[in-house]
C-alpha positions in Angstrom: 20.8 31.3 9.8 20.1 31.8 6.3 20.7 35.3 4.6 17.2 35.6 3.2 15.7 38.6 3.1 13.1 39.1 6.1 9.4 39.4 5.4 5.9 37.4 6.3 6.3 35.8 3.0 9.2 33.7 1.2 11.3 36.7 -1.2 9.9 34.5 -4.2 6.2 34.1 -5.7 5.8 30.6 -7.6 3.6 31.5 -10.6 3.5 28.1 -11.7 0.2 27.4 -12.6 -0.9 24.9 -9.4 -4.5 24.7 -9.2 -5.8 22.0 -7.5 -7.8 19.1 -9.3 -8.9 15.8 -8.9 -5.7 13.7 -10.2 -2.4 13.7 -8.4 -0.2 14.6 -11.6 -0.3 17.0 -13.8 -3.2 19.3 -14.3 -5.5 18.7 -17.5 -7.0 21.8 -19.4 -10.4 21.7 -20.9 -11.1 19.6 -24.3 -11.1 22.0 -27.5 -10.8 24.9 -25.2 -14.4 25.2 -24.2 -15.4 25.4 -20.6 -18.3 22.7 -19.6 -21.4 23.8 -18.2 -21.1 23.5 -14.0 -22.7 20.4 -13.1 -25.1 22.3 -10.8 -26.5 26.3 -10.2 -24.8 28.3 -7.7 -28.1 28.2 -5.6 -28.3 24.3 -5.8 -24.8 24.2 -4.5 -26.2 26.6 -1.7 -29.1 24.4 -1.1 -26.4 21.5 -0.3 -24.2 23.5 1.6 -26.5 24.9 4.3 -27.9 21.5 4.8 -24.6 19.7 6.1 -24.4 18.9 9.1 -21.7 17.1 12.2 -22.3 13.4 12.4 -21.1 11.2 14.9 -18.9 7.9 14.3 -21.8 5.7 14.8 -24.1 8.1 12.0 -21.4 6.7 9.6 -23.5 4.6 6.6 -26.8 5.6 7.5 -29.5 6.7 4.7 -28.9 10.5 6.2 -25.1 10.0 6.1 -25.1 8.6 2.5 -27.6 11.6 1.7 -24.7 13.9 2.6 -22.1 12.0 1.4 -23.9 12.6 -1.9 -24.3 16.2 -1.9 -20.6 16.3 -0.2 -19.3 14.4 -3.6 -21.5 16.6 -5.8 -19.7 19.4 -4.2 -16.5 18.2 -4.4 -16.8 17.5 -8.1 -18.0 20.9 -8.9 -15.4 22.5 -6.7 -12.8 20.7 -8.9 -14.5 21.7 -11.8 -14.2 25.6 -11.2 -10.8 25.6 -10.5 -9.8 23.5 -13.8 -11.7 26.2 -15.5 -10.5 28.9 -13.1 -14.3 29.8 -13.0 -16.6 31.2 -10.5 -15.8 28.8 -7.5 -19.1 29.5 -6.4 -18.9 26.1 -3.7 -15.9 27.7 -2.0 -17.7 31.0 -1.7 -20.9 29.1 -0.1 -18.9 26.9 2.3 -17.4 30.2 3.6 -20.6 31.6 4.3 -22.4 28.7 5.7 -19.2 28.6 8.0 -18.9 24.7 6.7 -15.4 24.4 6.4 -14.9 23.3 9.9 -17.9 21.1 9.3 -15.7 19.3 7.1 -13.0 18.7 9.1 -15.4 17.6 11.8 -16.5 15.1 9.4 -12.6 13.8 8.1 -12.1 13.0 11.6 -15.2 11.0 12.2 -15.0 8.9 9.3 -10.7 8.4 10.1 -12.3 7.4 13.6 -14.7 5.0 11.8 -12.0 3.5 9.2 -9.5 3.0 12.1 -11.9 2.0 15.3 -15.0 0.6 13.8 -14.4 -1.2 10.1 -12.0 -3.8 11.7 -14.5 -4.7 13.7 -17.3 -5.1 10.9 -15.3 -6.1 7.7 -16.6 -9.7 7.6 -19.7 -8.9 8.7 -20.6 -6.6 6.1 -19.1 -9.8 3.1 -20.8 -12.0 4.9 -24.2 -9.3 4.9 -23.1 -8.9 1.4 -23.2 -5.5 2.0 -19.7 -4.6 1.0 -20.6 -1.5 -1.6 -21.4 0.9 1.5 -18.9 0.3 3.8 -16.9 0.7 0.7 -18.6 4.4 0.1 -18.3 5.0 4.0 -14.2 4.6 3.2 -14.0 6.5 0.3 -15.7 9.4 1.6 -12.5 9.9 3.5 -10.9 10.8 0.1 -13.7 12.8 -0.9 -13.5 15.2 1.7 -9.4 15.4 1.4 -9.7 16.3 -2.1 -12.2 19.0 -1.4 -10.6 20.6 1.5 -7.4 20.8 -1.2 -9.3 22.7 -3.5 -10.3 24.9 -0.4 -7.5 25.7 0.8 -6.0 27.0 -2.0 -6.7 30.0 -1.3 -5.6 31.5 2.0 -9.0 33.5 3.0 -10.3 29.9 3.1 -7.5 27.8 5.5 -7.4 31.3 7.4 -11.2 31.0 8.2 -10.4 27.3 10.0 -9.4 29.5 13.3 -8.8 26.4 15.9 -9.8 23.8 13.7 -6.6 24.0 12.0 -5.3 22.0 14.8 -6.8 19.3 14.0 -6.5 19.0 10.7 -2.5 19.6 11.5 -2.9 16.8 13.4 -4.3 14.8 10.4 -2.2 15.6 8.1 0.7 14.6 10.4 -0.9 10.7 10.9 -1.3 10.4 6.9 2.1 11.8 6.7 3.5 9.2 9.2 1.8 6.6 8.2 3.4 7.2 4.5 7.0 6.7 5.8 5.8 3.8 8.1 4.5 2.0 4.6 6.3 3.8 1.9 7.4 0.6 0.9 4.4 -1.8 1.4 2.3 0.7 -0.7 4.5 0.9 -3.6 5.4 -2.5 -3.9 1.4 -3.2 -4.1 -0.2 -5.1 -7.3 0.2 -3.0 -10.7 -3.0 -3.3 -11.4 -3.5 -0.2 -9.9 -5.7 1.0 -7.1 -10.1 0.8 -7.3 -11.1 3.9 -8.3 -14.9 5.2 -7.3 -16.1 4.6 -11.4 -15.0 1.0 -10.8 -17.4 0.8 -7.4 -20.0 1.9 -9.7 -20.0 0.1 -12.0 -19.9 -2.6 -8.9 -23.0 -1.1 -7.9 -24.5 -1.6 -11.3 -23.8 -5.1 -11.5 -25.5 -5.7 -8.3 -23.2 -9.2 -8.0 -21.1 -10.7 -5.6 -17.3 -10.3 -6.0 -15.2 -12.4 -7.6 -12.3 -14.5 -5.1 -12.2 -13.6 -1.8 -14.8 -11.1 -1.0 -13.2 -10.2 2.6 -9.5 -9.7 0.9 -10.8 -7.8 -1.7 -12.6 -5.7 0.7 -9.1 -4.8 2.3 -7.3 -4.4 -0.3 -9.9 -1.4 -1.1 -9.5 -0.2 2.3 -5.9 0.0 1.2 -6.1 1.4 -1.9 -8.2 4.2 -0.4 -5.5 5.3 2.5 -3.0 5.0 0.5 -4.8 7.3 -2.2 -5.8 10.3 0.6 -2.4 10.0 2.1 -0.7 10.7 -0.8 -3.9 13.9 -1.5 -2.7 14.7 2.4 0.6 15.9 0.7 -1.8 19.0 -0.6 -2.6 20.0 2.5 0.5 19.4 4.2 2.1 22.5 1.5 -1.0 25.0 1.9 -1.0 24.5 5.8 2.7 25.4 5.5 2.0 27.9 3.2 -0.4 29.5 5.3 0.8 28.8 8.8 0.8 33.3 9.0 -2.7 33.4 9.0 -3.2 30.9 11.1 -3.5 30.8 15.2 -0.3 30.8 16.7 -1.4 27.4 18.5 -1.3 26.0 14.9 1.9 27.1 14.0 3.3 25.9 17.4 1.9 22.2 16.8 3.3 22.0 13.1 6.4 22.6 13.4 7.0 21.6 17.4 4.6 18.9 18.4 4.8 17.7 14.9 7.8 19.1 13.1 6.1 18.7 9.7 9.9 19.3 8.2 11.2 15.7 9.7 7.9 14.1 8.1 8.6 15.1 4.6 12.4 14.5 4.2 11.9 10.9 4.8 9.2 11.2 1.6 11.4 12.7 -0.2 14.5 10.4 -0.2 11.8 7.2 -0.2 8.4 8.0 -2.3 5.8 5.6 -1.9 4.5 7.1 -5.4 7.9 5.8 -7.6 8.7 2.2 -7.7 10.4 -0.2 -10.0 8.7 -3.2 -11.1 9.8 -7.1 -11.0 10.8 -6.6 -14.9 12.9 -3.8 -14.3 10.1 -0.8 -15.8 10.2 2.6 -13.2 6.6 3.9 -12.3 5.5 7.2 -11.1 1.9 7.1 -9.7 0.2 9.8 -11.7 -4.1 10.7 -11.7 -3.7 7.6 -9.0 -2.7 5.0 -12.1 0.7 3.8 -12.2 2.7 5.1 -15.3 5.7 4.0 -17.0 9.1 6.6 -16.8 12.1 5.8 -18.8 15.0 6.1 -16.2 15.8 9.3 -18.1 13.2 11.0 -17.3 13.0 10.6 -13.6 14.1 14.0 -12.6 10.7 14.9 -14.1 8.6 16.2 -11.0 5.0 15.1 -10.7 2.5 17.2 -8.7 2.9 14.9 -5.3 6.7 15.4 -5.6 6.6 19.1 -5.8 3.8 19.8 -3.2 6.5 18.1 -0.7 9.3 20.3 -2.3 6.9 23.4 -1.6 5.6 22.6 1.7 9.8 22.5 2.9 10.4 25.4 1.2 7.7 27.6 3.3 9.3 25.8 6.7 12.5 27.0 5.5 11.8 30.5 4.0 9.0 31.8 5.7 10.2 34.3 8.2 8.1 33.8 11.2 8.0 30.1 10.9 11.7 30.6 10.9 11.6 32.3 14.3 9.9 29.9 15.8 11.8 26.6 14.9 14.7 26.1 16.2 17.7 24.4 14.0 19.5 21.5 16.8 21.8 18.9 15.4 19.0 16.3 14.6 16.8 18.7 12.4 20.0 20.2 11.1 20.9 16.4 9.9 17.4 15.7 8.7 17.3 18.4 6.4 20.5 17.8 4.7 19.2 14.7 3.7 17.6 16.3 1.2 20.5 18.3 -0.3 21.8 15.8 -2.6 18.3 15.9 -4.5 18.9 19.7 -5.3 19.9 20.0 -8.7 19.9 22.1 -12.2 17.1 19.9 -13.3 15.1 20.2 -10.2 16.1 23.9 -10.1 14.7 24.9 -13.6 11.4 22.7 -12.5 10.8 24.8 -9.5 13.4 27.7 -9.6 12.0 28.9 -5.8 14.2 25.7 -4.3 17.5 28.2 -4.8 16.8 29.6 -1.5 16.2 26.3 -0.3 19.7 25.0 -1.9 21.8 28.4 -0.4 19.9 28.2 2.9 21.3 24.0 3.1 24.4 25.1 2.1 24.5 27.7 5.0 23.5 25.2 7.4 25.9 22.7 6.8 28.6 25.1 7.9 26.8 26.5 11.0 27.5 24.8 14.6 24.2 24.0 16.3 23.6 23.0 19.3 22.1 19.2 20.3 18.6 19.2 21.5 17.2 20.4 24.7 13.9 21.2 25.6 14.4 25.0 25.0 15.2 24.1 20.9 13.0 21.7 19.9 13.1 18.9 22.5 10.0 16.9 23.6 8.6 19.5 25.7 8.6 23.0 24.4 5.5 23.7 25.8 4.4 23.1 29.3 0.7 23.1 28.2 -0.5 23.3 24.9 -3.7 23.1 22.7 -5.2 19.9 22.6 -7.2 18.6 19.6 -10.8 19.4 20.5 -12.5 17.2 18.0 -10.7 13.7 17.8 -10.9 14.0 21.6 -14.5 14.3 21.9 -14.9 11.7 18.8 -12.6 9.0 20.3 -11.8 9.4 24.0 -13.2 6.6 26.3 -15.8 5.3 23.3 -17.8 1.9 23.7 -16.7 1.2 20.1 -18.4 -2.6 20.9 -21.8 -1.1 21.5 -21.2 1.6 17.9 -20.1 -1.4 16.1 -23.4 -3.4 18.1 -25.3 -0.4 17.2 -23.7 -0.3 13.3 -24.4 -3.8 12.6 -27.9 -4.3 13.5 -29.2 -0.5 12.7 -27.0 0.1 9.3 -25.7 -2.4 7.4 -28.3 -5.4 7.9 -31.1 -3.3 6.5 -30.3 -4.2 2.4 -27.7 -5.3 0.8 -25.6 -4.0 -2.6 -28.2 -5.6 -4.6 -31.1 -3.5 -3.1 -29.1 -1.0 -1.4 -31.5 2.0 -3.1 -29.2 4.8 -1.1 -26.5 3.4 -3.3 -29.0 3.7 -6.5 -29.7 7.2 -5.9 -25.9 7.7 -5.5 -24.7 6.3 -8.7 -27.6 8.2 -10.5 -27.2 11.3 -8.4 -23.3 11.7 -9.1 -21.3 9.7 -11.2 -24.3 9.9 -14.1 -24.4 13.9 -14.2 -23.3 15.4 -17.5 -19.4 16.4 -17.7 -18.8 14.3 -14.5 -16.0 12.3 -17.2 -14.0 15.6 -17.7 -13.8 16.2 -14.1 -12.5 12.7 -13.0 -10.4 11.9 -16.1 -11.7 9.6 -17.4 -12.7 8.8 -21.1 -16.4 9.8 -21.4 -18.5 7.6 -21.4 -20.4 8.4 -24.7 -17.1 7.7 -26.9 -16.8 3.8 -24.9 -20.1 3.1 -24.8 -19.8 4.2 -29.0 -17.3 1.4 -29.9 -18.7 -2.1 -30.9 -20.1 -3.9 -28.8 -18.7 -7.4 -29.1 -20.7 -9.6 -27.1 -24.1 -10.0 -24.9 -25.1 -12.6 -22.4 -27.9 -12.7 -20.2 -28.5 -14.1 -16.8 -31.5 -14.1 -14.0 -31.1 -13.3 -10.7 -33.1 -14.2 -7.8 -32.9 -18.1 -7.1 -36.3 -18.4 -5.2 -38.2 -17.8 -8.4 -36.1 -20.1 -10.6 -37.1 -23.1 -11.7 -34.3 -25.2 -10.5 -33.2 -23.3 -7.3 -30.1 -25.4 -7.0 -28.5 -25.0 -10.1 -26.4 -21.9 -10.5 -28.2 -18.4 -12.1 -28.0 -19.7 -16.0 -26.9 -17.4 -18.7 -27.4 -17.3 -22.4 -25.0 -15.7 -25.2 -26.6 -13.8 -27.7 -25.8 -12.6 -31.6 -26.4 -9.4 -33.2 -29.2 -9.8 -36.5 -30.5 -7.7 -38.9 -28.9 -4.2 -39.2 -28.4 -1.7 -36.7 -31.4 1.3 -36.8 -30.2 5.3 -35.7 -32.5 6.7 -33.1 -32.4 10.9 -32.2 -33.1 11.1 -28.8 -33.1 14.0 -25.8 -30.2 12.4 -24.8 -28.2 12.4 -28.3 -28.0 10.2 -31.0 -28.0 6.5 -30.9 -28.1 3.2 -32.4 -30.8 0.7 -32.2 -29.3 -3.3 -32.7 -31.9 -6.2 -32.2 -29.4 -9.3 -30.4 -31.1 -12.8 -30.5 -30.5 -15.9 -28.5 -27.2 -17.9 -29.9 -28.7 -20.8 -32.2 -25.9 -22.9 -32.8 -25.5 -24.3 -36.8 -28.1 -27.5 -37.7 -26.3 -30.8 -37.2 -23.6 -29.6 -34.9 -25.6 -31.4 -32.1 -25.4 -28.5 -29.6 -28.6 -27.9 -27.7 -30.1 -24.3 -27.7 -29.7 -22.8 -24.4 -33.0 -20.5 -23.2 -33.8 -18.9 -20.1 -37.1 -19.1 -18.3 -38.5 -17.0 -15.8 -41.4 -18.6 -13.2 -43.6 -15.8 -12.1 -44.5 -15.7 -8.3 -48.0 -17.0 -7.9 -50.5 -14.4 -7.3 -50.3 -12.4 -4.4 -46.8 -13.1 -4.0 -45.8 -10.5 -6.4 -41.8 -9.5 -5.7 -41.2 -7.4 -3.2 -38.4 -4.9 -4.5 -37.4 -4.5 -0.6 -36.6 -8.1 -0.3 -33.4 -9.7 -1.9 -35.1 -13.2 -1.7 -37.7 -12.4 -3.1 -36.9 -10.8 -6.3 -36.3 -11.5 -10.1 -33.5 -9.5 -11.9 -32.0 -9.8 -15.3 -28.0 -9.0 -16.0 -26.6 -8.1 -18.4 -22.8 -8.8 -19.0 -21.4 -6.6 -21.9 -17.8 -6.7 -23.4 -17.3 -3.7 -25.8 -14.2 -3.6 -28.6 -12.0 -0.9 -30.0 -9.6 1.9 -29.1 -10.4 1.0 -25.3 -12.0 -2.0 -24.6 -13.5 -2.6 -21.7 -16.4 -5.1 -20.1 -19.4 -3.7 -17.7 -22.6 -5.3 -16.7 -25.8 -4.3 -16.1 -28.9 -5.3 -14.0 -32.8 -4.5 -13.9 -34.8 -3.6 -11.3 -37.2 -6.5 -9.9 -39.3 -7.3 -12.7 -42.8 -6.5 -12.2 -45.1 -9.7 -13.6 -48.7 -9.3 -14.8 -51.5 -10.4 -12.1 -53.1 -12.3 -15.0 -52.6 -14.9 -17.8 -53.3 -12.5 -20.8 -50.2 -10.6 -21.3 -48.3 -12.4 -23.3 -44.8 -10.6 -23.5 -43.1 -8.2 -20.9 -40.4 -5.5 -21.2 -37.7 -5.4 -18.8 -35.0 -2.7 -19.5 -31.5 -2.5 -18.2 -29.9 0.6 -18.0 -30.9 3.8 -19.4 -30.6 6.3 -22.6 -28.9 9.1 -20.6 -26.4 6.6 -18.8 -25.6 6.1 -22.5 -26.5 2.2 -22.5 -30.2 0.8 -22.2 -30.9 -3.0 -22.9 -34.5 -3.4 -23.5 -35.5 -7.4 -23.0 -38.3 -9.7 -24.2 -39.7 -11.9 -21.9 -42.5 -14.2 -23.9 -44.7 -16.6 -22.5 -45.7 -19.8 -24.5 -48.9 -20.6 -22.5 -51.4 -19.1 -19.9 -49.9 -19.6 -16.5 -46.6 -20.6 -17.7 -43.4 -19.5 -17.3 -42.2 -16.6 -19.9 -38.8 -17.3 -22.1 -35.8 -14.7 -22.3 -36.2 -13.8 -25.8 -34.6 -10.7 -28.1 -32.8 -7.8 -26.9 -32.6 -4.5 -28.4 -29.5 -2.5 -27.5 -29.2 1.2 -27.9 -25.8 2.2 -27.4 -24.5 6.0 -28.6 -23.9 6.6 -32.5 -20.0 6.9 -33.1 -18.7 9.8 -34.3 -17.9 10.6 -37.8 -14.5 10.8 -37.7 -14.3 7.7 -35.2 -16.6 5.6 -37.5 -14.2 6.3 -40.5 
């Protein structure tokens, strides 16, 4: 064996800084230096905490499941934030004393037992329910809770407290890991367009429309984006379980590297990444912050994140003394691992200088004689009896998963759909609006996109059973800016005020003016904001220019109409001053009892910077 020196812990101490975040690349520091406020108080994040609870798989999409979804993604966000900031991690410390850690890993399993037993099943009922958006949600929270438990278990106090539990989150980490090399190349050969991140569902959400093309195929492909996404997070918790495996039970240790044998899992990743492909025209790509980036062939050696968690997690199988002890080097591990020799060199040495006991222990190996394998050094049965996994046992073992999908279908998902889905409402406003969410996920905030020019504005009515032609197809209407643009100072910051009027097209070009009208209900039929058939919505599609362009739509809630002639005009706004975009609509009747016209729109969008407007 190797000639390292003995101890609980590997000789060296990586210092490099490692903390976990949200993206799978490189780690991004605060903007100007300034650490953001946390998106919620210690005690809310209590409040949350002591509240979550062990659901089973046929809980999954209910209005209490989405309720702790929320809270779970409000957590997870704020977790992420503290360790960006290397702040108080005040969620880590509450989960600890709530003993919830284990609740999460409860939860992982159920909702891996929903994706895998119960979504097949339900997929084209939910399209053709139009109820795609939370199924969607019930998938992604798989992620969520992956990228939590990485933040967790960063430190070891908190993957020591799992006890037991570990098991089975060994036992998950080893599917994700398997399931990688099984489709390492399906998943990198997928479309570069990149995968559907949560900000995109929202703004799905928003729209409240039916998806474009095929609404079933584009509901798997999402399922796919999402496992491919927490499988390639699962490479986190595959290097702190590895990491860690001391403080765990010896029953964990045992199923890691003998039921398992995590080390025969990651070579495989290592010589074929399903995070580094090569295009049709020839361009490489490295998946970094889950987008696909472009690497010159030059700079291939440089390691992302992903690569070096794997790099990590083989250099605690190989260097940590006790794990040592217990796994036993035969022919076929001895081959396995050299597989990964070649990949050792000076530039992947000064990247992560701890692989140099990795590199001499190899070399060692290769000249050792060891023996083939028997069921004394790491054959099929080590153990006569073993520790089973309590929890995906209880969660799947001899289920009627006809009567949870029965059970799913007519209790869950046929109660609204994405347009009046108000659990998905209270989501998007609940999570993805909060202040400083941007800086957590990446992504440009939304003040600076929603401050560039907005280049066009159409509107459109929803809700066919009020139009006036129910047959024809929900018409829209382009609009132009007029007059100039007023500054507002708001609660919410500053902003600009432009009136848009319906497009008139030039006198004597023989195009007909377009206009919308809107047929109230008769009275006592007033919309019912429950029903989907029953209610009148206006959208708004928006297409904004400049440094990053982008398109996004908008869509009211069901308007409200007056019970009498004498109101004239009604307001309908879309969106709102602290989601940084509110549309405020006219809606102008000609005549008592008649239908009201789609007229101006005021749009108050945030004022651009200084600097940026210069």
């Amino acid at each position: 064996m190797s000639s390292l020196a003995a101890g609980a812990r590997p000789e060296h101490a990586w210092s490099l800084k490692d903390r976990p975040t949200m993206a799978i690349g490189e780690e991004t520091s605060t903007p100007d230096g300034v650490p953001a406020a946390p998106l919620f108080s210690p005690w809310e994040a209590e409040q949350r905490i002591e509240t979550l609870a062990e659901f089973d798989v046929a809980d999954v999409g209910s209005s209490l499941w989405m309720k702790q979804h929320e809270a779970i993604e409000q957590l997870n966000l704020q977790a992420h934030q503290s360790a960006q900031q290397q702040g108080d991690e005040f969620v880590l410390e509450a989960l600890l004393t709530f003993d919830k850690l284990r609740t999460l890993v409860h939860e992982l399993l159920v909702t891996e037992a929903w994706r895998v037993n119960v979504f097949p099943r339900i997929k084209k009922a939910l399209v053709d329910g139009k109820a795609t958006m939370r199924g969607y949600f019930c998938l992604y929270h798989e992620a969520t809770l992956v990228n939590l438990l990485c933040v967790c278990m960063h430190h070891v106090h908190a993957t020591e407290s799992l006890g037991e539990t570990a098991v089975d989150l060994v036992d998950y980490v080893s599917r994700r890991l398997v399931e990688m090399n099984a489709k390492a190349r399906v998943w990198s050969k997928r479309a570069e367009g990149g995968s559907k991140s949560a900000e995109a569902s929202v703004k799905a959400v928003a729209a409240a429309t039916e998806p474009v093309g095929d609404a079933l195929a584009d509901l798997e492909n999402q399922a796919e984006d999402i496992l491919f996404q927490l499988s390639v997070a699962t490479t986190t918790l595959a290097r702190y379980l590895c990491e860690h495996l001391n403080t765990l039970p010896l029953s964990v240790l045992t199923r890691a590297t003998d039921t398992h044998d995590l080390l025969c899992c990651i070579v495989p990743l290592i010589e074929n990444p399903p995070w580094t492909r090569r295009t049709k025209d020839g361009q490489w790509q490295k998946l970094i912050d889950n987008k696909w980036t472009d690497f010159a062939p030059a700079d291939l050696l440089t390691l992302t994140k992903t690569e070096g968690q794997l790099w990590l997690a083989l250099f605690h199988i190989i260097c940590n003394n006790e794990i040592r002890k217990r796994y036993h080097f035969n022919s076929f591990r001895k081959g396995q691992l050299l597989r990964a020799r070649k990949y050792i060199n000076e530039v992947l040495l000064d990247q992560l200088p701890v692989l140099a006991d990795v590199q001499r222990f190899m070399d060692e190996l290769s000249l050792m004689e060891v023996p083939e394998p028997t069921a004394q050094q790491g054959g099929s049965s080590v153990l006569l009896m073993e520790q089973v996994s309590v929890v995906q046992e209880k969660l799947v073992k001899e289920r009627d998963w006809s009567a949870v999908v029965k059970h799913q279908l007519e209790s869950i998902f046929s109660k609204q759909n994405d347009a009046t889905d108000k659990d998905l409402r209270r989501l998007v406003d609940n999570v993805y609006a909060l202040d400083g969410v941007e800086d957590v996920l990446g992504e440009a905030p939304i003040a600076e996109l929603y401050a560039q020019e907005l280049g066009s504005l159409s509107l459109s009515i929803l809700g066919s059973a009020l139009l006036s032609d129910p047959t024809s197809p929900p018409p829209h209407v382009e609009y132009t800016r007029s007059g100039k643009p007023k500054p507002l100072t708001t609660q919410h910051g500053a902003f600009i005020r432009q009136k848009w009027v319906p497009y008139a097209p030039p006198e004597g070009s023989g195009q007909e003016q377009h206009a919308l009208h809107v047929v109230p209900p008769e009275a006592g039929t007033a919309a019912d904001e429950e029903k989907s058939d029953g209610a009148t919505m206006l959208k708004a599609e928006v297409a904004f220019v400049g440094a990053s362009p982008f398109q996004s739509a908008l869509c009211s809630d069901p308007i409200v109409f007056p019970s009498d002639d004498k109101p004239t005009k009604v307001w309908v706004q879309l969106g709102a001053l602290k989601d940084k975009l509110a549309i405020q609509v006219q809606l102008v009747r000609a005549e008592p009892g008649g239908p009201f016209r789609v007229g101006d729109a005021f749009v108050s969008a945030p004022a651009p910077e200084v600097g940026a407007a210069e």
